[in-house]
C-alpha positions in Angstrom: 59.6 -46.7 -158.5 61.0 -47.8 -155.2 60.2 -51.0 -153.9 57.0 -51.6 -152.0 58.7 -54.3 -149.6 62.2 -53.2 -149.5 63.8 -55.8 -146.8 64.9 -59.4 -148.4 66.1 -62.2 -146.7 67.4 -64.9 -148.5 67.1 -68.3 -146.6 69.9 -70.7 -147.7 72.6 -72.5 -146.3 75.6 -71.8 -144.3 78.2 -73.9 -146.8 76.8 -70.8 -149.5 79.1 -68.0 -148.1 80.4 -67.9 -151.7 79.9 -65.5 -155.1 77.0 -67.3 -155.2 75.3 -65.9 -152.5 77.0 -62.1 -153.5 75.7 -62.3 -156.6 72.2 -62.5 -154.9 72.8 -59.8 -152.4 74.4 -57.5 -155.3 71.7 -57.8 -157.9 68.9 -57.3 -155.2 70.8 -54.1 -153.8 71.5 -53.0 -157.1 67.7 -52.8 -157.6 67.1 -50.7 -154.8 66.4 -53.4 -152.1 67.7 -54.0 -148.6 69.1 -57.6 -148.4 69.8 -59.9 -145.2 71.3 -63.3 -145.4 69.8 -66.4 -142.9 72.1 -69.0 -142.6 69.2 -72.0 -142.2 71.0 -75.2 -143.0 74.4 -77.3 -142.1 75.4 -80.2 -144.2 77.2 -82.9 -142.8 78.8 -85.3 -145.2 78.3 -89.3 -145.1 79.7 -92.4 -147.5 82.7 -90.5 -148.7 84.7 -93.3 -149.1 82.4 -95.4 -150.7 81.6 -92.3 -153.0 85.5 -92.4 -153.6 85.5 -96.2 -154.9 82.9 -94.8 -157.3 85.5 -92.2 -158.3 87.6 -94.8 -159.0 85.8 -96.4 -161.3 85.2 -93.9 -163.7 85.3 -96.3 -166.7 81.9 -97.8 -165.3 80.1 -94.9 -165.8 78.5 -92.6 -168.3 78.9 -89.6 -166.1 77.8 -87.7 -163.1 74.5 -85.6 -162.0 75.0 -82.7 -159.8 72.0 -81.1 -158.7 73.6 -79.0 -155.7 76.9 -77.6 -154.8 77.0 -80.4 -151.5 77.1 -83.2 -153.8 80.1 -81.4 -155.8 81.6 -80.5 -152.9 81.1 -84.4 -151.4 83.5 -85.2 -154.8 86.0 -82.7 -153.5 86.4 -83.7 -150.5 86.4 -87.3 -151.6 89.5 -86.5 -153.7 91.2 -84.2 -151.0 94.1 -86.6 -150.5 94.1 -87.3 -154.6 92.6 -85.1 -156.6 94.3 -87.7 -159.6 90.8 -89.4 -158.8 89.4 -86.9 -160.6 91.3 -86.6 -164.1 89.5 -89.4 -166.2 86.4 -87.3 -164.8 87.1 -84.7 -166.3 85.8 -85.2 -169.9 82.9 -87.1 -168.9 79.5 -85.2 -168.8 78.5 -83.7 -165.5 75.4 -82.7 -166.1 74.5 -79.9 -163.7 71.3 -78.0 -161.9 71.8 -74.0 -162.4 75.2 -71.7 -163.1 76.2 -72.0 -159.6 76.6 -76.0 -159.7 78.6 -75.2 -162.8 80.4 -72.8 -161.7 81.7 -74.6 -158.9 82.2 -78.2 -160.9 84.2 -76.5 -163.3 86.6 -74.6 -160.9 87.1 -77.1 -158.1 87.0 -80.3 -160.4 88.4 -78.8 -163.6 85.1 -80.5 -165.4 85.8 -79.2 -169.3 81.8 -81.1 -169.8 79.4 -79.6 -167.5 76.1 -79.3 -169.3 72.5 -78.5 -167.8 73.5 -75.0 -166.6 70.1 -73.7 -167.8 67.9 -76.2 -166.1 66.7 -74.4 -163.2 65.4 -77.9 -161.4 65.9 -81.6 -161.6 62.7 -82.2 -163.4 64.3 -79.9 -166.0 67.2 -81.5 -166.1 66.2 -84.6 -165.7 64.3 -83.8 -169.2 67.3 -83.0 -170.8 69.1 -86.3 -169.7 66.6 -88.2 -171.2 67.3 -86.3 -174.5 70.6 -86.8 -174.3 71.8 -90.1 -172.7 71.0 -93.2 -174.5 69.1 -95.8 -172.6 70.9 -98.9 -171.9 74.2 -97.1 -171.7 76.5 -97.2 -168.8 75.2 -95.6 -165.3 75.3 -92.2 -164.4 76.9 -91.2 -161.1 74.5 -89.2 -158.7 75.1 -88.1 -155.2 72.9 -86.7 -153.9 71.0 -85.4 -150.2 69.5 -88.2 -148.0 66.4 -86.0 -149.0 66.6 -85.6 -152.3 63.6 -86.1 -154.4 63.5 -89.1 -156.7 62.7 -86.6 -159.8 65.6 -87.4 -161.7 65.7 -91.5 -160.5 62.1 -92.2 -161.5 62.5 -90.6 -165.0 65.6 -92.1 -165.9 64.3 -94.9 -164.7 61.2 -95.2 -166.5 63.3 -94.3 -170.0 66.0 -97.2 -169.7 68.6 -95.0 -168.2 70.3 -96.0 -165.6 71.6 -94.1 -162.6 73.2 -95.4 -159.3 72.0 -92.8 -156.8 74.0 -92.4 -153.4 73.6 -90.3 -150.7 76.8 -88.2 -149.6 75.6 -85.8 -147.5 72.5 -84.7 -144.7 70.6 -82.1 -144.7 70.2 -80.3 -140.4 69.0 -77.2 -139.3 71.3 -74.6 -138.8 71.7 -74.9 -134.4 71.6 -71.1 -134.6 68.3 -70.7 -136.8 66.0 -69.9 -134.2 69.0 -67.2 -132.6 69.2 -65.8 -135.9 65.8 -66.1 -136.8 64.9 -63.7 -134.2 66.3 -60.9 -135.5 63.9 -60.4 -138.4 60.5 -60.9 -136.5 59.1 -57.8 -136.4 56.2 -56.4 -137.7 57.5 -54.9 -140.5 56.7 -56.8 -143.7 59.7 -58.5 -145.4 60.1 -60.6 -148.5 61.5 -64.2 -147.5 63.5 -66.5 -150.2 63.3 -70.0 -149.6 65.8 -71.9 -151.9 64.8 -75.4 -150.9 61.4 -77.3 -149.2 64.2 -78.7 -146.3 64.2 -74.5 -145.4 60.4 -74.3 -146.4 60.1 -76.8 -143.2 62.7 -75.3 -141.0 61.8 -72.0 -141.0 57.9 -72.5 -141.0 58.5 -74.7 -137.6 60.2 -72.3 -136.0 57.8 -69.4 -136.8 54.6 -71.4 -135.7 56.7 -72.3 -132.7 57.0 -68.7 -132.4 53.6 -67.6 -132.7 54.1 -65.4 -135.7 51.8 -63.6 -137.9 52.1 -65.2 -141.1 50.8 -62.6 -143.3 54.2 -60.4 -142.1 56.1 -62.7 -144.6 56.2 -62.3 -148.6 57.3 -66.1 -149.5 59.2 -66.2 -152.6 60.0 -69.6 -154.1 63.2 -70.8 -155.9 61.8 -72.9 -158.5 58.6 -74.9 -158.3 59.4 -78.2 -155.8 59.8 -75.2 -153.5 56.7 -73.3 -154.1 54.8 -76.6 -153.8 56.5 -77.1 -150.3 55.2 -73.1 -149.7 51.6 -74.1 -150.3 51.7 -76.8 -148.2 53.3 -75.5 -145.3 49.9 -72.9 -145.3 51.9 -69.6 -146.7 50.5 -67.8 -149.7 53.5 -67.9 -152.3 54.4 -64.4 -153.4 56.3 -65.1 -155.8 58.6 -68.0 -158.1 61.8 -67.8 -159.5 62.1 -70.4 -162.2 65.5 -70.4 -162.3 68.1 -71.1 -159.5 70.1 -67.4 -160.3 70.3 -63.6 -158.9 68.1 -62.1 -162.2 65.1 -64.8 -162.1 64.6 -63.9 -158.7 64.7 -60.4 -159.1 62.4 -60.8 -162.2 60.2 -62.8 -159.9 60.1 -60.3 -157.5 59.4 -57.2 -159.4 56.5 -58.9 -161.1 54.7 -59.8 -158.3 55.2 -56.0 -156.9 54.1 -54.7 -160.4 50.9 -56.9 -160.0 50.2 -55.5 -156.3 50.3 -52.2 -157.5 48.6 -52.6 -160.8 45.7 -54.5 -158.6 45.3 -52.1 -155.8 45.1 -49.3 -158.5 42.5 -50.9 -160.3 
């Protein structure tokens, strides 16, 4: 059966040129659809060298949290002119959000620890630190967006974990969204991916701003902070991946196609 909406654009960030995003445009072709890629967001990166004196200290903490591929890549870049920094890092736990996180962690800072790979969302993972980390013991490290939620923080926090939390990077608007935007605002129907409530926000501005019939747009949600961010915003969520990877969302998407069909045939 060939797909009912057969044009995807996935909404993510320009930094996520990478396999990452291939993976995502390969497994949806694969499957028969049509994919398009939206550069949304920049990231600009703050407090690197305070994040390196953190690095430096790597005997004062119990590890590091990861829950995007900015923070990991704030670490590189804090380590650019050393990467020694990085060695007594390297058998500490970095306990990561998704397989791409991982991914990256373990080829760009040699991490031979990186656990988490199967949370697909910091409440997830925050779960699993709490399982794993015994309260009272030395800090974990956790970089993180200027918007980042306080998930992780407030659980740790609330189980005797600590965590020092620091921002390393922002989170803008890509200054050619609205340019680039343009080119998929037609009338045609076309399933949207939104990876993170910062493009939930973004995007939804711009298409208000716009003028644009809503109901043209099949919002599908990476995990659940983003769905939540959907429903707010006013669109009717088509459909959520619960996992940060190329088959969840497929799985996510063919579902709620099966369960269009299945309804209108009923």
């Amino acid at each position: 059966m060939a797909p009912r909406y057969e044009k995807i654009i996935l909404c993510r960030g320009l930094s996520e040129k990478n396999d990452s995003q291939e993976a995502y445009v390969k497994t949806l072709k694969t499957a028969g659809y049509s994919c398009d890629c939206l550069p949304t967001l920049r990231f600009e990166f703050v407090n690197i060298s305070k994040l390196k004196e953190c690095l430096l200290s790597s005997s004062s903490y119990y590890g590091l949290i990861l829950t995007s591929q900015r923070a990991a890549e704030a670490i590189k870049l804090s380590a650019k002119e050393d990467d020694n920094i990085l060695h007594p890092w390297r058998i500490l736990p970095v306990y990561c959000v998704g397989p791409a996180t991982e991914s990256f962690v373990k080829t760009h800072l040699s991490s031979d620890n990186c656990i988490g790979k199967e949370a697909g969302n910091a409440k997830e993972l925050a779960e699993l630190l709490v399982a794993s980390v015994a309260n009272k013991s030395k800090p974990l490290l956790y970089p993180c967006s200027e918007i980042g939620r306080e998930t992780i923080e407030k659980t740790l926090n609330e189980n005797d974990i600590r965590v020092h939390r620091m921002v390393v990077y922002k989170t803008l608007p890509s200054e050619t969204l609205e340019h680039d935007l343009l080119k998929f605002m037609d009338n045609m129907p076309k399933i949207f991916v939104f990876f993170s409530p910062s493009i939930v926000e973004h995007i939804v501005a711009l298409l208000k701003k716009k003028l644009y019939d809503m109901n043209n747009i099949k919002a599908v949600a990476i995990g659940p902070v983003t769905e939540q961010a959907l429903v707010h915003a006013g669109l009717k969520v088509f459909a959520t991946a619960n996992k940060p990877d190329p088959i969840s969302l497929l799985k996510a998407i063919s579902d709620a196609e099966k369960s269009g069909l299945d309804e209108k045939t009923e």
